[in-house]
N, CA, C and O of each residue as an XYZ file, in Angstrom:
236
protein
N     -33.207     78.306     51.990
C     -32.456     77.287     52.707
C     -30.982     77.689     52.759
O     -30.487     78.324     51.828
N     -30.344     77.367     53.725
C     -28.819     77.421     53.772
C     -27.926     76.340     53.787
O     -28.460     75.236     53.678
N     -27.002     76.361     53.867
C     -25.861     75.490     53.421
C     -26.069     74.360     54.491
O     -25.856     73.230     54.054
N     -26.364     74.427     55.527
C     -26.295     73.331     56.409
C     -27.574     72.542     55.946
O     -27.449     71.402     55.498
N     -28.999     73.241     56.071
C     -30.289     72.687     55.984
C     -30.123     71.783     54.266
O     -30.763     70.768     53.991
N     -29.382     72.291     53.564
C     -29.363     70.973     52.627
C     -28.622     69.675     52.262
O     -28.926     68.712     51.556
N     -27.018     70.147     53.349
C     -26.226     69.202     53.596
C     -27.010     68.106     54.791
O     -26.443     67.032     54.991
N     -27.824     68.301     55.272
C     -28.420     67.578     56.113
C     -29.562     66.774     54.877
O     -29.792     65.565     54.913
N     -29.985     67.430     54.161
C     -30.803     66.512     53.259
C     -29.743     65.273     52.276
O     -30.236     64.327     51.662
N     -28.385     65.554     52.330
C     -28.228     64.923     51.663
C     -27.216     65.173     50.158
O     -26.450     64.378     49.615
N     -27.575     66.592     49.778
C     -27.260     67.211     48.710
C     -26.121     67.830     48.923
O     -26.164     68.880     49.564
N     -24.327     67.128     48.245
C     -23.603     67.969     48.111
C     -23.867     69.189     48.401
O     -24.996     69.660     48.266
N     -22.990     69.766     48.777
C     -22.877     71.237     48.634
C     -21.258     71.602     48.082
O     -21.153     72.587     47.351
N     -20.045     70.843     48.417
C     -18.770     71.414     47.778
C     -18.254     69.822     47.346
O     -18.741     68.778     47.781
N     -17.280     69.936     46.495
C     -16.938     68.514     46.193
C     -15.404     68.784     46.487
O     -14.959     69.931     46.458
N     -14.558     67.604     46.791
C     -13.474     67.653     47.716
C     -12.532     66.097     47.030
O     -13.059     65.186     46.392
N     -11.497     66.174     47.299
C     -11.014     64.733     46.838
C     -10.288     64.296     47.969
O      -9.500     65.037     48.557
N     -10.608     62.648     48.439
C     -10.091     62.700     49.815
C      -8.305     61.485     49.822
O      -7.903     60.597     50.574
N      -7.698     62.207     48.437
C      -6.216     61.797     48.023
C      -5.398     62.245     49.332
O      -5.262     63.402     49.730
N      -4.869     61.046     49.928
C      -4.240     61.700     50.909
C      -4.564     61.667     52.364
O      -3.769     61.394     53.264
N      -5.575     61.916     52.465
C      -6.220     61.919     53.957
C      -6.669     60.594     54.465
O      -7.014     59.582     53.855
N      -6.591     60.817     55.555
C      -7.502     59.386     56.338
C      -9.356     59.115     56.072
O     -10.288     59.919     56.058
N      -9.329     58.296     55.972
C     -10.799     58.052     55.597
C     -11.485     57.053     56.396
O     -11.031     55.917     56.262
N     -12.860     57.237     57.517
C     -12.936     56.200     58.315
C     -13.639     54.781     57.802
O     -14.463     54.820     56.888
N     -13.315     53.680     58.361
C     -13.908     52.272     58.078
C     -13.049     51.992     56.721
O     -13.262     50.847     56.325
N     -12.073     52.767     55.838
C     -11.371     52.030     54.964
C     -10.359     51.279     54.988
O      -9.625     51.187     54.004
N     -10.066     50.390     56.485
C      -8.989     49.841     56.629
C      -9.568     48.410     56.920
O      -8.942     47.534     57.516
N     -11.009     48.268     56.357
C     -11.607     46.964     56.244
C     -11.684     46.148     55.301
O     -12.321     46.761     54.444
N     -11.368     44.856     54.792
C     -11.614     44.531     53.637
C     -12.276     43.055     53.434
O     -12.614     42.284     54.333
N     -12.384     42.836     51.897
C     -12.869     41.215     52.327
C     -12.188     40.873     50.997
O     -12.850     41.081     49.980
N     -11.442     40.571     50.924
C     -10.784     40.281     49.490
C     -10.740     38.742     49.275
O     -10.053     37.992     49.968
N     -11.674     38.274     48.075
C     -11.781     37.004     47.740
C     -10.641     36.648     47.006
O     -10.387     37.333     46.015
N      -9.852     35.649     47.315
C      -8.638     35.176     46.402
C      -8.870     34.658     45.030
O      -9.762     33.822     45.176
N      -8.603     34.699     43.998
C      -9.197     33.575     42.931
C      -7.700     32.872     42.919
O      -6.622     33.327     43.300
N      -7.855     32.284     42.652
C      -6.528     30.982     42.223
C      -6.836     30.237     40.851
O      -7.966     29.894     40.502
N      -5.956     30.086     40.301
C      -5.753     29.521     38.905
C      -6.348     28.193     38.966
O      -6.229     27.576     40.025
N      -6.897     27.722     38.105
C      -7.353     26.054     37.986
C      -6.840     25.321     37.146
O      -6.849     25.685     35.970
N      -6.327     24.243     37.474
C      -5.608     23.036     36.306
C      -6.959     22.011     35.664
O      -7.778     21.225     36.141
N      -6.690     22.442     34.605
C      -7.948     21.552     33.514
C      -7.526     20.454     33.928
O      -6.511     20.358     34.617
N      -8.356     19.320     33.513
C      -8.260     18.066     34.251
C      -8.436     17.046     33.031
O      -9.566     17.016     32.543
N      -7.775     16.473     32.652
C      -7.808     15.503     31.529
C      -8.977     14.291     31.768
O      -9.059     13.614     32.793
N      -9.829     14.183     30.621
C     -11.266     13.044     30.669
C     -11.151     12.129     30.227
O     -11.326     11.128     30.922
N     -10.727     11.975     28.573
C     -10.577     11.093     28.330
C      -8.820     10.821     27.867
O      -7.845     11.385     28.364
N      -8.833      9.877     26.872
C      -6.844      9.340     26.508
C      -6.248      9.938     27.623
O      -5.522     10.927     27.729
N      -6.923      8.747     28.834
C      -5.820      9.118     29.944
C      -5.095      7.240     30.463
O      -5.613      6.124     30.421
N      -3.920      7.665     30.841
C      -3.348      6.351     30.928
C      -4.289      5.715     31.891
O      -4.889      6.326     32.775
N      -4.375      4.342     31.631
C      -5.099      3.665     32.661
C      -6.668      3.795     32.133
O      -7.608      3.377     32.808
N      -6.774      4.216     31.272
C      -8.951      4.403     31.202
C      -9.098      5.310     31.237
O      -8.101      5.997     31.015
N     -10.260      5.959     31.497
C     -11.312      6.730     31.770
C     -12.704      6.413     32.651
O     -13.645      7.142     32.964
N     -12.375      4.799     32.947
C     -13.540      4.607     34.188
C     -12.135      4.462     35.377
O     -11.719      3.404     35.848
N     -11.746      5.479     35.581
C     -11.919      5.302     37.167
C     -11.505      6.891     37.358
O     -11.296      7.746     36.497
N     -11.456      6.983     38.955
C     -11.587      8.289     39.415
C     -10.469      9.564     38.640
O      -9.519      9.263     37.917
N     -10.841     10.894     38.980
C      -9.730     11.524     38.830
C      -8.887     11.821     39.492
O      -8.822     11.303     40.607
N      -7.876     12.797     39.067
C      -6.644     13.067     40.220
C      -7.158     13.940     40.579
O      -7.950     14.611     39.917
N      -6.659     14.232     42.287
C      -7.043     15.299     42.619
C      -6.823     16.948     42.538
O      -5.651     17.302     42.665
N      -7.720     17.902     42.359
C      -7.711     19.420     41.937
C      -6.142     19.823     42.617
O      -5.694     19.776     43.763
N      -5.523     20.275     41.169
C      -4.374     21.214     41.932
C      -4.807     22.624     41.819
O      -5.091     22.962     40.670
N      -4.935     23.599     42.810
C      -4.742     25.090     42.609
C      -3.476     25.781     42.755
O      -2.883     25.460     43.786
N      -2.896     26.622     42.041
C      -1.947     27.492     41.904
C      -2.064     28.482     43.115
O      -1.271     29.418     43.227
């Protein structure tokens, strides 16, 4: 076999680092945000604990 007939299977043949160069489809992304969460006080809250809470702050 030669160098092409196994690069077509799949199998390295030279290894390369692509630092630097353009690379295609890497200018796509999906980046999930996380945001910080404020714990939410249950109970020893002024006013009770039967009625609703305040609403979620995110950072």
């Amino acid at each position: 076999m030669d160098a092409d007939e196994i690069e077509m299977m799949g199998i390295p043949v030279g290894f390369d680092s692509t630092k630097g160069k353009p690379v295609e489809g890497n200018d796509v992304s999906g980046i999930r945000a996380v945001t910080k969460r404020q714990p939410r006080q249950y109970m020893n809250r002024r006013g009770g604990f039967n009625r609703p809470l305040p609403a979620e702050v995110n950072r």
